[in-house]
PDBQT receptor file of N, H, CA, C and O in Angstrom, charges set to zero:
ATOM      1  N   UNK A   1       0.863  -1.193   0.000  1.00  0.00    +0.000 N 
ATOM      2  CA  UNK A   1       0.000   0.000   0.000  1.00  0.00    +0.000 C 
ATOM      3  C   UNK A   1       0.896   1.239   0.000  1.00  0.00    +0.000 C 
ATOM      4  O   UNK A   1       1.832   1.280   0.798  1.00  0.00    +0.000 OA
ATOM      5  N   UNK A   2       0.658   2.313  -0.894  1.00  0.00    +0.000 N 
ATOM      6  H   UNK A   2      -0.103   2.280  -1.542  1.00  0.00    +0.000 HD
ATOM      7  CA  UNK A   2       1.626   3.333  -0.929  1.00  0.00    +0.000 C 
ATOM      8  C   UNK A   2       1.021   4.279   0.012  1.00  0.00    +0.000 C 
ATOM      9  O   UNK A   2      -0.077   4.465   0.535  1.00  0.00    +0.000 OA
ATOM     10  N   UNK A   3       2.284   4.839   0.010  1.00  0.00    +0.000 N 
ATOM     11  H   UNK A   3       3.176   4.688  -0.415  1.00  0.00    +0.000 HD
ATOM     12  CA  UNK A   3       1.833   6.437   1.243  1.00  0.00    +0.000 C 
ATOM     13  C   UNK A   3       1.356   7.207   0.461  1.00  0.00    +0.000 C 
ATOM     14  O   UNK A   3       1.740   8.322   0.816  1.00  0.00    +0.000 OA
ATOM     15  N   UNK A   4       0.585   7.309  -0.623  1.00  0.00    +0.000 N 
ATOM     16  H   UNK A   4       0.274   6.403  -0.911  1.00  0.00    +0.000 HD
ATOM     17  CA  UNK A   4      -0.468   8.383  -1.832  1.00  0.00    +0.000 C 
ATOM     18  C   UNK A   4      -1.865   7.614  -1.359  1.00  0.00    +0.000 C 
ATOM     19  O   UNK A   4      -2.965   8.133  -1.173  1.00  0.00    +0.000 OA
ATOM     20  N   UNK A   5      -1.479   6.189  -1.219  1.00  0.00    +0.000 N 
ATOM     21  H   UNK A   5      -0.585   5.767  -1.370  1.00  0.00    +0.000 HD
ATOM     22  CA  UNK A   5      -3.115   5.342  -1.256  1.00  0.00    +0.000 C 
ATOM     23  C   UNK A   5      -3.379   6.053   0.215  1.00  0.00    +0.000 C 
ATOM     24  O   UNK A   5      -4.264   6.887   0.404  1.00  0.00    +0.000 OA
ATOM     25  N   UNK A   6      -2.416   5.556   1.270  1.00  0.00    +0.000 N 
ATOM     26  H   UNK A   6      -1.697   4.878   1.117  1.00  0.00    +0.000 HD
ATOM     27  CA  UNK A   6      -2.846   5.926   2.394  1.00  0.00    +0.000 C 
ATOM     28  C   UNK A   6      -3.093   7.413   2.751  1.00  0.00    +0.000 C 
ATOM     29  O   UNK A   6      -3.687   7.582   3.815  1.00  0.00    +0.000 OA
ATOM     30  N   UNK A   7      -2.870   8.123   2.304  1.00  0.00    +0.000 N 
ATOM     31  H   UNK A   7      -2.387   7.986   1.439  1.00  0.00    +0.000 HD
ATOM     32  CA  UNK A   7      -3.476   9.691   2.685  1.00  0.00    +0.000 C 
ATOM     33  C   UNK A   7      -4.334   9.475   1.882  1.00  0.00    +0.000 C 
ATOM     34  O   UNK A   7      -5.220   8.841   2.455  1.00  0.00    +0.000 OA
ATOM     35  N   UNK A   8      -4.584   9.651   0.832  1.00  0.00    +0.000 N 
ATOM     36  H   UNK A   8      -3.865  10.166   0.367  1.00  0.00    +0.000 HD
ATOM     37  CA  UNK A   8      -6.162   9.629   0.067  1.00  0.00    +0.000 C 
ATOM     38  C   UNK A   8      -7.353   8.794   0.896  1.00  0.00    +0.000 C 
ATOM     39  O   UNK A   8      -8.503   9.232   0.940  1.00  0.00    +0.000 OA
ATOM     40  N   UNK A   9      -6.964   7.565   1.536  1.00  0.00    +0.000 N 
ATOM     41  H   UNK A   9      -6.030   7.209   1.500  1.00  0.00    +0.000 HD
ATOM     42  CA  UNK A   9      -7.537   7.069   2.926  1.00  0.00    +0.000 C 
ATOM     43  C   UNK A   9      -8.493   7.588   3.612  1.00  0.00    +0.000 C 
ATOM     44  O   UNK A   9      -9.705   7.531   3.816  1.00  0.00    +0.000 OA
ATOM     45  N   UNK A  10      -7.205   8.298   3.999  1.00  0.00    +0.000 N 
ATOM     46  H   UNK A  10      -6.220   8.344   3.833  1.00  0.00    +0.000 HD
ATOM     47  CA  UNK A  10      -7.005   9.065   5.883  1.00  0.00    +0.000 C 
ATOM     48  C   UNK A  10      -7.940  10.239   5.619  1.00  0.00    +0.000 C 
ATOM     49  O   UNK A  10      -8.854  10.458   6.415  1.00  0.00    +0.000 OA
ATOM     50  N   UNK A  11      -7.714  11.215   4.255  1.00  0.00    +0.000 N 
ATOM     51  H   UNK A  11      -6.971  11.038   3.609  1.00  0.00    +0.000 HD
ATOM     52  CA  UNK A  11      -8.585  12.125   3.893  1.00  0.00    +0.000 C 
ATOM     53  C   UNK A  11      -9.993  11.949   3.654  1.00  0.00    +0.000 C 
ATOM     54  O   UNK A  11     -10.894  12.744   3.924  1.00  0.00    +0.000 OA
ATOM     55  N   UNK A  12     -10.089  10.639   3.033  1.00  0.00    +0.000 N 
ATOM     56  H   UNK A  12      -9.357   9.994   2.814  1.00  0.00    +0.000 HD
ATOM     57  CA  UNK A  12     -11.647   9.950   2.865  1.00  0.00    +0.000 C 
ATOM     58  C   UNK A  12     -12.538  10.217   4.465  1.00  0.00    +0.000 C 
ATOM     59  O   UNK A  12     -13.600  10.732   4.813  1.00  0.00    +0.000 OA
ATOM     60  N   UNK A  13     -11.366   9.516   5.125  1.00  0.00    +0.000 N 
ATOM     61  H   UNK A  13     -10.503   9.098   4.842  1.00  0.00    +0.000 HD
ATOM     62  CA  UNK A  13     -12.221   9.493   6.215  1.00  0.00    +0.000 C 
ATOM     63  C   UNK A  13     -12.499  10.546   7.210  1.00  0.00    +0.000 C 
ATOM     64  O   UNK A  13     -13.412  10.578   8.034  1.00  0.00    +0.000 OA
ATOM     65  N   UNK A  14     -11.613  11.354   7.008  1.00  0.00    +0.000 N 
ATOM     66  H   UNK A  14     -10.871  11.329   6.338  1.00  0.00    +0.000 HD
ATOM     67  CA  UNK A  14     -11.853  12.872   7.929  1.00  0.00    +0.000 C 
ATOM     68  C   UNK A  14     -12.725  13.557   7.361  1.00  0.00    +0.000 C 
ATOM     69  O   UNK A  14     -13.345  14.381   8.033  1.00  0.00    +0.000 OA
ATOM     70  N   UNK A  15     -13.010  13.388   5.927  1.00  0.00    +0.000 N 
ATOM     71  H   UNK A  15     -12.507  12.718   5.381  1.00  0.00    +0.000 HD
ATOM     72  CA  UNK A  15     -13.979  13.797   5.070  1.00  0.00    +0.000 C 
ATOM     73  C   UNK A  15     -15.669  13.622   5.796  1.00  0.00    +0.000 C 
ATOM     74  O   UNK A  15     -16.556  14.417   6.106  1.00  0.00    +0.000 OA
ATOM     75  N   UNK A  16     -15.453  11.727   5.855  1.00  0.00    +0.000 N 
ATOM     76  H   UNK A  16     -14.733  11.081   5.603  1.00  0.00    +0.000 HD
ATOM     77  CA  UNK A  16     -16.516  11.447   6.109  1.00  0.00    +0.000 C 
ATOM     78  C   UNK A  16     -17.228  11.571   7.429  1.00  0.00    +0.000 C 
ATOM     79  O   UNK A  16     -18.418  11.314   7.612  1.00  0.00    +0.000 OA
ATOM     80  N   UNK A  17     -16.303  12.027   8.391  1.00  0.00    +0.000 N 
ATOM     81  H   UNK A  17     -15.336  12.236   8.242  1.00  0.00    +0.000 HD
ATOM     82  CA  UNK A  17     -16.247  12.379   9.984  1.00  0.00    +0.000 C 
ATOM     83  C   UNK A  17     -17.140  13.821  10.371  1.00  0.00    +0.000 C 
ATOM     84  O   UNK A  17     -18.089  14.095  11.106  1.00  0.00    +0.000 OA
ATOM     85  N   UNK A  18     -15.959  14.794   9.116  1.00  0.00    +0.000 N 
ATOM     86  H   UNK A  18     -15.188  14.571   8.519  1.00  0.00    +0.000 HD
ATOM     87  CA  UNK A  18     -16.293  15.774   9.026  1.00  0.00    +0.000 C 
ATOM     88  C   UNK A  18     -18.161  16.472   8.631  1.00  0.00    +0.000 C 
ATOM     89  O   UNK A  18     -18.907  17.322   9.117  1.00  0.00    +0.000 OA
ATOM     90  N   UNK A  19     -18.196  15.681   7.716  1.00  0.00    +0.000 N 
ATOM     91  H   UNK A  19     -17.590  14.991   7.320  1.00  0.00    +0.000 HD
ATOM     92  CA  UNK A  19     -19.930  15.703   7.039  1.00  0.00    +0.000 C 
ATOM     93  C   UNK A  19     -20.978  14.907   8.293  1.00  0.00    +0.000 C 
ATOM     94  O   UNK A  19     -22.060  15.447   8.521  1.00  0.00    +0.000 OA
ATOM     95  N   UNK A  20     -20.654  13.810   8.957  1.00  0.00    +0.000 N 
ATOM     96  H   UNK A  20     -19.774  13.372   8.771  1.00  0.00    +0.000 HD
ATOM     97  CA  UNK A  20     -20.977  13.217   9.908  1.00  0.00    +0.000 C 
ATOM     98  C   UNK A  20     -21.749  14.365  11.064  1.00  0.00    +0.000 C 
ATOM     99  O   UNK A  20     -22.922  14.531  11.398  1.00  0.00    +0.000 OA
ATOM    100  N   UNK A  21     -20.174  15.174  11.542  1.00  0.00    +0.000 N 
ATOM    101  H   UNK A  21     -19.221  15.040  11.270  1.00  0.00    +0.000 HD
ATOM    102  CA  UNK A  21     -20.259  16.206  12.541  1.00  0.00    +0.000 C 
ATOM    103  C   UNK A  21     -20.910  17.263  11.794  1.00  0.00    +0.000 C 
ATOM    104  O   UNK A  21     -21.414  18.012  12.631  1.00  0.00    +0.000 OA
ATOM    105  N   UNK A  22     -21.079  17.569  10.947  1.00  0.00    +0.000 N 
ATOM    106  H   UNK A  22     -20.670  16.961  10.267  1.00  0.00    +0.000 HD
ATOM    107  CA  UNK A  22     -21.941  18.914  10.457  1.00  0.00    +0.000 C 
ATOM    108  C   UNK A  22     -23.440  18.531  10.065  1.00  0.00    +0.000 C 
ATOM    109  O   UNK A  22     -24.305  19.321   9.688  1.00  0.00    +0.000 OA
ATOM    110  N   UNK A  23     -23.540  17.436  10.198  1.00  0.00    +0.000 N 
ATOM    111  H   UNK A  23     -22.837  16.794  10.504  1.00  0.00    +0.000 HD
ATOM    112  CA  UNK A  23     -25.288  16.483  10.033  1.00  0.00    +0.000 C 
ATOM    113  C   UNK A  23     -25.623  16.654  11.224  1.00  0.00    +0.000 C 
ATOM    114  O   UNK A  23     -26.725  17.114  11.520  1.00  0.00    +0.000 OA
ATOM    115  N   UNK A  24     -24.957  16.400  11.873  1.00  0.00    +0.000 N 
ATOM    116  H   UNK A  24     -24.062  16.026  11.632  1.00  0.00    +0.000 HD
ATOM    117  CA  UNK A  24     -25.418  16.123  13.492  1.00  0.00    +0.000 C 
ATOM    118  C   UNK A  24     -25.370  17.537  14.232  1.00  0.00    +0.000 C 
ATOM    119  O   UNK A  24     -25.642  17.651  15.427  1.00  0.00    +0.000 OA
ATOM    120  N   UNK A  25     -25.038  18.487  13.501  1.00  0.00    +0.000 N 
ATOM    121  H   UNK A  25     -24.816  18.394  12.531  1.00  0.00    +0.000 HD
ATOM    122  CA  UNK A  25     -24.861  19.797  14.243  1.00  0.00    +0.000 C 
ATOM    123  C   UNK A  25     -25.942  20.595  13.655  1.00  0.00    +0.000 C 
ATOM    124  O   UNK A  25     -26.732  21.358  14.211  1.00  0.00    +0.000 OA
ATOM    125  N   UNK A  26     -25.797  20.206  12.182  1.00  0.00    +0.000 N 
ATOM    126  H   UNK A  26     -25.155  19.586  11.730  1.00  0.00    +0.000 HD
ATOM    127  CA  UNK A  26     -27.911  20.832  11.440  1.00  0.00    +0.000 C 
ATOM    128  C   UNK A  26     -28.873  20.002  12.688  1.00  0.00    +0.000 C 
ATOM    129  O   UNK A  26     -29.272  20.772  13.562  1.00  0.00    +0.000 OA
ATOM    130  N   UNK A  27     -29.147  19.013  12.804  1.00  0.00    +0.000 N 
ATOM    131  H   UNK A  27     -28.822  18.388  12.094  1.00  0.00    +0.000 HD
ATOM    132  CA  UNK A  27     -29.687  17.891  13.460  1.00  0.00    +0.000 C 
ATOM    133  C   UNK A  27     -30.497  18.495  14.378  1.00  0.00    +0.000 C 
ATOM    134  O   UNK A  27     -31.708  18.712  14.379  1.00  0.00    +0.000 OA
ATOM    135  N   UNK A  28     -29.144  18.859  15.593  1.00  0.00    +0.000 N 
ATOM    136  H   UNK A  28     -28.160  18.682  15.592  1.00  0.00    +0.000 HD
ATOM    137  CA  UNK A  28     -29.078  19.735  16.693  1.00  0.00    +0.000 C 
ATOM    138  C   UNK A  28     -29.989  21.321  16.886  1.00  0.00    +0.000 C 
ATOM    139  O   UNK A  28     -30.871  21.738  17.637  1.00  0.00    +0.000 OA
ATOM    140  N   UNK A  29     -29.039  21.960  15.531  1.00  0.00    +0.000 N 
ATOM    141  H   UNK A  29     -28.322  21.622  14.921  1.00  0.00    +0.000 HD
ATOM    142  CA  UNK A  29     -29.763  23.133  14.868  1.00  0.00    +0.000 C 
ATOM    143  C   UNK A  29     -31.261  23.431  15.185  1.00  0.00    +0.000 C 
ATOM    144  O   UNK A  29     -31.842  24.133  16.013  1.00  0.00    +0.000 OA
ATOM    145  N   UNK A  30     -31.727  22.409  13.939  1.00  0.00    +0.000 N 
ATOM    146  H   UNK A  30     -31.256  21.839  13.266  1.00  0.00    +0.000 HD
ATOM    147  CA  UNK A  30     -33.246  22.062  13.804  1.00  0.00    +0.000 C 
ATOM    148  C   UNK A  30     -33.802  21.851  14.855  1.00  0.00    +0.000 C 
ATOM    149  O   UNK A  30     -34.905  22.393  14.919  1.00  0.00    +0.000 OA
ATOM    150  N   UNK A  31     -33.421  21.119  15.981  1.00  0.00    +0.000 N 
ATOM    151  H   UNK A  31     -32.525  20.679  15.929  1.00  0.00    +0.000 HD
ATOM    152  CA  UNK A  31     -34.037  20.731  17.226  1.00  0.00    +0.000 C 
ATOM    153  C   UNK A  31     -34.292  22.173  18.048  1.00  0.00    +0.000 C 
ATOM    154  O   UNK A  31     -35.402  22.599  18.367  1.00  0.00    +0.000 OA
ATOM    155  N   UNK A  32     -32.864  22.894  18.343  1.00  0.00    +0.000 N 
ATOM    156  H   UNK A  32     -31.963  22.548  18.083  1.00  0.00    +0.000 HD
ATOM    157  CA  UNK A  32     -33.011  23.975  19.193  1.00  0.00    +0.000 C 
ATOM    158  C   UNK A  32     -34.203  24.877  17.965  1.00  0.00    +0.000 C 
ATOM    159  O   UNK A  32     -34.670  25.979  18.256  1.00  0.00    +0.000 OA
TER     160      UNK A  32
């Protein structure tokens, strides 16, 4: 596995963390 595959990875997933935490913060939003 190259160190290009693995950051493209690592970025996927902070990506997907990131959108995660901003769903859940509209979520929140909407509630208050």
């Amino acid at each position: 596995m190259s160190i290009q595959m693995l950051f493209c990875g690592l970025t996927h997933v902070d990506t997907m963390t990131q959108r995660k935490f901003l769903d859940n913060t509209e979520r929140q939003r909407a509630v208050f």
